[in-house]
N, C-alpha and C positions, 0 to 999 in steps of 0.2 A: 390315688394309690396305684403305685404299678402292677401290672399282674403276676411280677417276681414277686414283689413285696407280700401283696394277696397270698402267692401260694404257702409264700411261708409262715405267713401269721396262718394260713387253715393249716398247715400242717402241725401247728404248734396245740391249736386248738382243739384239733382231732386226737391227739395223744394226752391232754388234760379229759374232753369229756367222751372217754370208752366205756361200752357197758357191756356187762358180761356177759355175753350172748351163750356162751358154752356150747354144748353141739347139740342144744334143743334144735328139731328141724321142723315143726312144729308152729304152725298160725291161727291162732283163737279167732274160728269163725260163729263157735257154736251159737253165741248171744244174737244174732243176727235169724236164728229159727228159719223157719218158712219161706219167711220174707226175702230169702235168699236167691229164692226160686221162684222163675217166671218163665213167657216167652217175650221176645223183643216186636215191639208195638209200632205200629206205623202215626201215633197218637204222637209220640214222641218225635218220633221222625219229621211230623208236619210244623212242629215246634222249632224244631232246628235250623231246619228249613226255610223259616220264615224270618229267623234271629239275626239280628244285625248288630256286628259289634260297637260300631258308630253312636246307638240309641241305645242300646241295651243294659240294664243296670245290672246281670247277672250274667255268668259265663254259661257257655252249651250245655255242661256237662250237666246243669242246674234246673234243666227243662224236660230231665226223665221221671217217667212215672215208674222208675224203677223203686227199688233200695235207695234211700239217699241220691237218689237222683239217677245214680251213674253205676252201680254196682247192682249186678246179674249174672246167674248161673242160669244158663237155658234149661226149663225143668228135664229135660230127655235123661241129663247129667246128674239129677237128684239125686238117686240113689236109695236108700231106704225113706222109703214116706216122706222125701224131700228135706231130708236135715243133710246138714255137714257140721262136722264138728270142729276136724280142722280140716285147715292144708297146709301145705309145706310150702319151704325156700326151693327155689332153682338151684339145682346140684352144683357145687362149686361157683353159684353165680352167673353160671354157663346157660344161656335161656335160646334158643333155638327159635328160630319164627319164619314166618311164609307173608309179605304182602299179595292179596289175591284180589285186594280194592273192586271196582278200578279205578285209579289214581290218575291225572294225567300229573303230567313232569313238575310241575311245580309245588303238586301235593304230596309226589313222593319227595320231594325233596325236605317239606316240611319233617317227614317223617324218619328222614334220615337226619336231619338236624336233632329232634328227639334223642335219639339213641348216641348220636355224637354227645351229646353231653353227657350219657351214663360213663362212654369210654373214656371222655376228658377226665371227669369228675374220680368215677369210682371203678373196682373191681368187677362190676356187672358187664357181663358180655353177651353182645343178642351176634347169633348166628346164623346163614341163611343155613335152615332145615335139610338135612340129611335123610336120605332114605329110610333108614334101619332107628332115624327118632320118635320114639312115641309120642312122648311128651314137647308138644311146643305149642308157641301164641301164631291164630292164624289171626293177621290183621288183614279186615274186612270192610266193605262201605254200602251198610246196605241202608234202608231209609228206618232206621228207627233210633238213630241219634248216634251218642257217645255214650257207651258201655265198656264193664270188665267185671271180669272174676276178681277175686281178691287171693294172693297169690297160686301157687301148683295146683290145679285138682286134677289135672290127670288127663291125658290124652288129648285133641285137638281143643284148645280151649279160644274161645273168639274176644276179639278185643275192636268194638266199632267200634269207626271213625269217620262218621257221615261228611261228605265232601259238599258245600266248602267246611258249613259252620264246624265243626268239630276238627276245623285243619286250619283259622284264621289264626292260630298264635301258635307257637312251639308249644305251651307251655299245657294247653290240652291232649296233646298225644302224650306229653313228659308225664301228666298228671296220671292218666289211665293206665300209663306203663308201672307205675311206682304200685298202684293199684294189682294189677297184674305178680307185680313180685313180693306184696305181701301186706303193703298197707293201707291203713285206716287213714279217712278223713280228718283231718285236723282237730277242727272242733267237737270230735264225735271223744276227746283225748277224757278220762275222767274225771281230771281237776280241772276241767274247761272254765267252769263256773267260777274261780281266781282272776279266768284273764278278763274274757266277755261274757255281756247278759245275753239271753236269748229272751228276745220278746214276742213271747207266746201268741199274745193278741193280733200281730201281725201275720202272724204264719197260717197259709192257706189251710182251711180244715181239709183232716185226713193226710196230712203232710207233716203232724205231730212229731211222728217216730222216725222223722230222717235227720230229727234234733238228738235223736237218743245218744248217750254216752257208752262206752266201751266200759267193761269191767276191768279194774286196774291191773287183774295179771293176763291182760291182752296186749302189754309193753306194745302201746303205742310210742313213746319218748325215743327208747335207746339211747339214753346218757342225754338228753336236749331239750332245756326248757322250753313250753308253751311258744310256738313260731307262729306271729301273725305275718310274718313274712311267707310260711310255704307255701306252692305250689296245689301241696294239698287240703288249702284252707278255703269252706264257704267265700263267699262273697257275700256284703253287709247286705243281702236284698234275696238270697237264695229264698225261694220260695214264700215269696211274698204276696200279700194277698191285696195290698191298697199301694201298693209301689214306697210305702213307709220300711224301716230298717227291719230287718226280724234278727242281725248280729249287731252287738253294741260292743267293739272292743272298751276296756278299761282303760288303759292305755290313751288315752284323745289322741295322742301324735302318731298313732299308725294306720296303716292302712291294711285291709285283709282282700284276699283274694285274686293275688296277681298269676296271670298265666303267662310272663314271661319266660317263667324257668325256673330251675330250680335257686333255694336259696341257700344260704349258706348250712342252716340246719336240715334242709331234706338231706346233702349230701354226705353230714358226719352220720345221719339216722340210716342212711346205705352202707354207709362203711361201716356201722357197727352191728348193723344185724346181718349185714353178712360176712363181718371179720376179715375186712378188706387193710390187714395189719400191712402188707405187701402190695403195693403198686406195680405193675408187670412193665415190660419197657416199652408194652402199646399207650399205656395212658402218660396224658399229659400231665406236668406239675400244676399248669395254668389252670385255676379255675373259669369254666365258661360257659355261657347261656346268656345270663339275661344282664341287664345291666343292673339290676335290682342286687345283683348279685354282691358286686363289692360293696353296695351300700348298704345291702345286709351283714356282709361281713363287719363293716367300719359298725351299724347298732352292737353287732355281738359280740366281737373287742369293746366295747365301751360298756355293755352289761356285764363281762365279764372280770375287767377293771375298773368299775364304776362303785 
């Protein structure tokens, strides 16, 4: 498929599955309590550290003793007795941010690759930080892995990305960023249990609740069915306790947990929660990132005419 053809079957796509975002600004974080809040652990960081994508059955993100692995609020940021209830979209899409690593050249470039795809793909724009900005992502590389907030809470908010493991694909910096502007884990979706099993028995104890489900008016979807193709989906071994499956997609012909990039449904689920109706003349038509990409596209044309 050519990447004209591609853009126009997503563009066609994106106008049949819109959801009606309205001008809630508004991110269902409350279900997630306590556990929200922590600090960032050198436990983790020695995990990552040690990771190698060559051997490894699960991505970096998947070796945090955080929240679900990868999602953390630094407790200083709590706030009342350490709850958040919600947070918010980035204003207009406009997200502001500071690399302060240190990166050398080929890390940063990964992470400019990252954000290149939000600007190909969708209406989200990351900007270098302004004086007079309160609000923005400072991307940082200190040793306690691959973390983020889950979208706006306010003021300098950090987003690791321990160098290398947490920089060995585009598609873990894409995954923490998507995190960062407001979303949920794939499998954490509330009809999960339609696509894949979760086998319990396999999953390390005390690693239970990184299995927990979202409540369904936390519109994880945005108009987009069940994607064992995103970006922001486990991998079939995420915290695994005997190196056996703990995700069973339904599905036998697919595969879960790729970090090449985004697929074709992270990128309508961007453009509908943040009403990305209008493409500016900075972004491209081409869809780009991974190469997953069009052949996610070609699955969801044929689910959608199938």
């Amino acid at each position: 498929m050519s990447g004209y053809l591609a853009a126009c079957i997503l563009s066609a796509v994106s106008s049949i599955y819109t959801y009606p975002t309205g001008e809630n600004n508004e991110i269902h974080v409350s279900h997630y309590g306590a556990a929200l809040f922590g600090q960032p652990n050198t436990i983790t960081g020695e995990k990552v550290s040690e990771w190698a994508s060559e051997s490894s059955q699960v991505n970096p993100e998947e070796l945090g003793e955080y929240l679900e692995g990868d999602i953390l609020v630094p407790a200083e940021k709590g706030g009342r007795n350490g709850l958040l209830d919600f947070s918010s979209k980035w204003d207009g899409g406009m997200v502001p941010y500071v690399i302060v690593g240190p990166y050398n050249t080929d890390e940063q470039e990964v992470i400019h690759n990252a954000i290149k795809q939000y600007h190909d793909n969708t209406c989200i724009r990351f900007r270098r930080k302004q004086p007079d900005d309160r609000d923005y992502i400072k991307i940082v590389n200190t040793r306690t892995g691959c973390w983020s907030s889950v979208g706006k809470i306010g003021g300098a908010q950090e987003v690791n990305l321990q160098s290398p493991g947490c920089l060995s694909t585009v598609g873990t910096p894409v995954h923490e960023l998507m995190h960062a502007l407001g979303f949920h884990h794939e499998q954490t979706r509330y009809e999960r249990d339609d696509f894949v099993d979760i086998l319990w028995s396999n999953i390390k104890k005390g690693h239970e609740g990184n299995f927990a489900k979202v409540p369904k008016d936390a519109a994880t979807g945005f108009g987009v069915k069940y994607d064992y193709g995103s970006v922001m989906h486990y991998s079939a071994h995420a915290f695994s306790v005997n190196t056996q499956p703990t995700i069973v997609p339904k599905d036998k012909d697919v595969k879960i947990g790729q970090r090449d990039g985004f697929s074709v449904g992270d990128i309508i689920k961007i453009r509908n929660m943040y009403n990305c109706t209008k493409m500016d003349d900075n972004s491209h038509s081409k869809p780009t990132g991974s190469s997953s990409l069009v052949s996610g596209l070609n699955s969801f044309i044929n689910n959608l005419i199938g």
